[in-house]
C-alpha positions as CSV (number, residue, x, y, z in Angstrom):
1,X,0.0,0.0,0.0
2,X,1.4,3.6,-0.8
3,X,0.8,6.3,1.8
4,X,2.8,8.5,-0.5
5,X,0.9,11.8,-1.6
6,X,1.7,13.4,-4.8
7,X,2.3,17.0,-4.1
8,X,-0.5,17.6,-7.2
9,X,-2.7,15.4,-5.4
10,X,-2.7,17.5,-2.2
11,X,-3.1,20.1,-4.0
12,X,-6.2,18.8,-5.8
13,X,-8.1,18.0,-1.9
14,X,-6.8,21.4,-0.6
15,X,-8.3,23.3,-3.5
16,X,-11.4,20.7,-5.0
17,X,-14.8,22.7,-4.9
18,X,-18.1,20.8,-4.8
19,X,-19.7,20.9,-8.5
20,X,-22.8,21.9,-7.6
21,X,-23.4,23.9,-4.1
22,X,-24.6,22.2,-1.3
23,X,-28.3,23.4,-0.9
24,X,-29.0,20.2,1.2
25,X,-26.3,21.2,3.9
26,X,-27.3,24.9,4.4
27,X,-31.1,23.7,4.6
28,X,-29.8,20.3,7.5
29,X,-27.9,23.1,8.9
30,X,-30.7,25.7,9.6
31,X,-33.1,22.9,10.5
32,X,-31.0,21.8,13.1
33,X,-30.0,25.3,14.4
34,X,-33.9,26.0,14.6
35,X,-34.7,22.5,16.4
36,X,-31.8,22.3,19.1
37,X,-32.2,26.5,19.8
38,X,-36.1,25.3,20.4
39,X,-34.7,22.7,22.6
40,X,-32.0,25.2,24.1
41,X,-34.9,27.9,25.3
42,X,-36.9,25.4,26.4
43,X,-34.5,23.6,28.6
44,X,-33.0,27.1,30.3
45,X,-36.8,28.3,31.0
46,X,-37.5,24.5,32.6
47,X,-33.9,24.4,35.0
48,X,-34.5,28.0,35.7
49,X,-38.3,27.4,36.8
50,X,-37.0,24.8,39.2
51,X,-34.1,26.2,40.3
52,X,-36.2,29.7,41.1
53,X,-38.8,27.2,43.4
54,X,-35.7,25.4,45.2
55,X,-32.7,27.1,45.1
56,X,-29.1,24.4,45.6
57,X,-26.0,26.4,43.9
58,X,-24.5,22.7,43.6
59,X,-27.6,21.7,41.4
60,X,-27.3,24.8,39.4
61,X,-24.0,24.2,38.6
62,X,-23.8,20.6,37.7
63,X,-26.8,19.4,36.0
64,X,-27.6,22.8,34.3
65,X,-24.7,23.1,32.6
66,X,-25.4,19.3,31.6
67,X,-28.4,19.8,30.2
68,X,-27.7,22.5,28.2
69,X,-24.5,21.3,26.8
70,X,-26.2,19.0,24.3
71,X,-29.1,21.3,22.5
72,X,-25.7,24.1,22.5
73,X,-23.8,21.3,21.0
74,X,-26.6,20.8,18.7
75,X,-26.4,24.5,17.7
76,X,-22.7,24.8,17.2
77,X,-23.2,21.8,14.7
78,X,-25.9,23.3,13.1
79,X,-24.3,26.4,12.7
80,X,-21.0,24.8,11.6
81,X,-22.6,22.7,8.8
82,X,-24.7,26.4,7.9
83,X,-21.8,28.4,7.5
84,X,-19.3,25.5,6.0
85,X,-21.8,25.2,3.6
86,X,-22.5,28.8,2.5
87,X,-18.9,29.2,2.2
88,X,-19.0,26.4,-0.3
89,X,-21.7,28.4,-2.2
90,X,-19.4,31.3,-2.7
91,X,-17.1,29.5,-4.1
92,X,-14.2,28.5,-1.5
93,X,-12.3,25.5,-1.5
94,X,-14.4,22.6,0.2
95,X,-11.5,21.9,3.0
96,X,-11.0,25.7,3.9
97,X,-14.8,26.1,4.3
98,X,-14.9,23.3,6.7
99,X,-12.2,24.5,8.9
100,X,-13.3,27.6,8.6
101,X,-16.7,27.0,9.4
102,X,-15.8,24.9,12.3
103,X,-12.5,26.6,14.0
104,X,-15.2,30.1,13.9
105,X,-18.1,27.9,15.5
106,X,-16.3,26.8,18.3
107,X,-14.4,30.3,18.5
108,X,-18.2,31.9,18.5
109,X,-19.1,29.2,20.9
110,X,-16.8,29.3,23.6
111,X,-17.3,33.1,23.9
112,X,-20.9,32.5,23.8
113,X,-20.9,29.4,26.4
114,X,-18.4,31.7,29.0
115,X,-21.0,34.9,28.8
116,X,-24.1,32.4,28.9
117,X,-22.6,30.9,32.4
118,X,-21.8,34.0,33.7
119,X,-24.9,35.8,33.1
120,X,-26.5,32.8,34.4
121,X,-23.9,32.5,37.5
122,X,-25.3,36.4,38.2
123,X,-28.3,35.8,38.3
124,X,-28.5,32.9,40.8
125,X,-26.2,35.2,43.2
126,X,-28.8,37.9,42.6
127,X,-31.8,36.0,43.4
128,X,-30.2,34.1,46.5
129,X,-29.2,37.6,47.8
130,X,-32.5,38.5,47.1
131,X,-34.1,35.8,49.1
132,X,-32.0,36.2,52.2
133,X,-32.7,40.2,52.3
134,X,-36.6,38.4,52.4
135,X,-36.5,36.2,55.0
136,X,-34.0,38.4,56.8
């Protein structure tokens, strides 16, 4: 078996564009941006409801950040295969739209994620300082 790669056939995968663009991908993309943000709403209103009638910081932080790791997961991919795609429709080497699409998802993701917990992290400090000045 020959692992060798021409330098013309590396050249070929680095720079191949798809013949036709990928309409499919940029509608499987948005479908499943739409579906797993449905799923990501609807899981922070449900942890938030509960965690508003019984406030435990420990359950806040484990299992919410849990349960809304997968629909964000489910985002990011959506997202990634969108704008991977679109890239592809413009004309960009298949390869570079990929990495692109998916180093700038996770980029977009991480800052998104860090904001989403702190915002989140304030407002559970808010409302349990909120409480105590109640009962107090």
């Amino acid at each position: 078996m020959d692992w060798f790669i021409d330098p013309y056939q590396l050249e070929e995968i680095l720079t191949s564009k798809p013949p036709s663009p990928p309409y499919f991908l940029i509608a499987a993309g948005l479908f499943i941006c739409l579906t797993s943000g449905l799923s990501f709403i609807a899981a922070i209103r449900a942890q938030m409801g509960r965690w508003y009638k019984d406030f435990n910081s420990s359950y806040v932080s484990r299992w919410i950040r849990l349960q809304l790791a997968f629909p964000f997961a489910g985002i990011g991919i959506g997202v990634s295969i969108f704008l991977s795609a679109m890239l592809m429709t413009l004309g960009l080497p298949t390869l570079f739209s990929w990495l692109a699409g998916v180093l700038l998802t996770l980029l977009v993701g991480a800052i998104v994620w860090s904001i989403l917990g702190k915002r989140m992290g304030q407002r559970a400090v808010d409302f349990y300082v909120d409480q105590q000045m109640h009962q107090s």
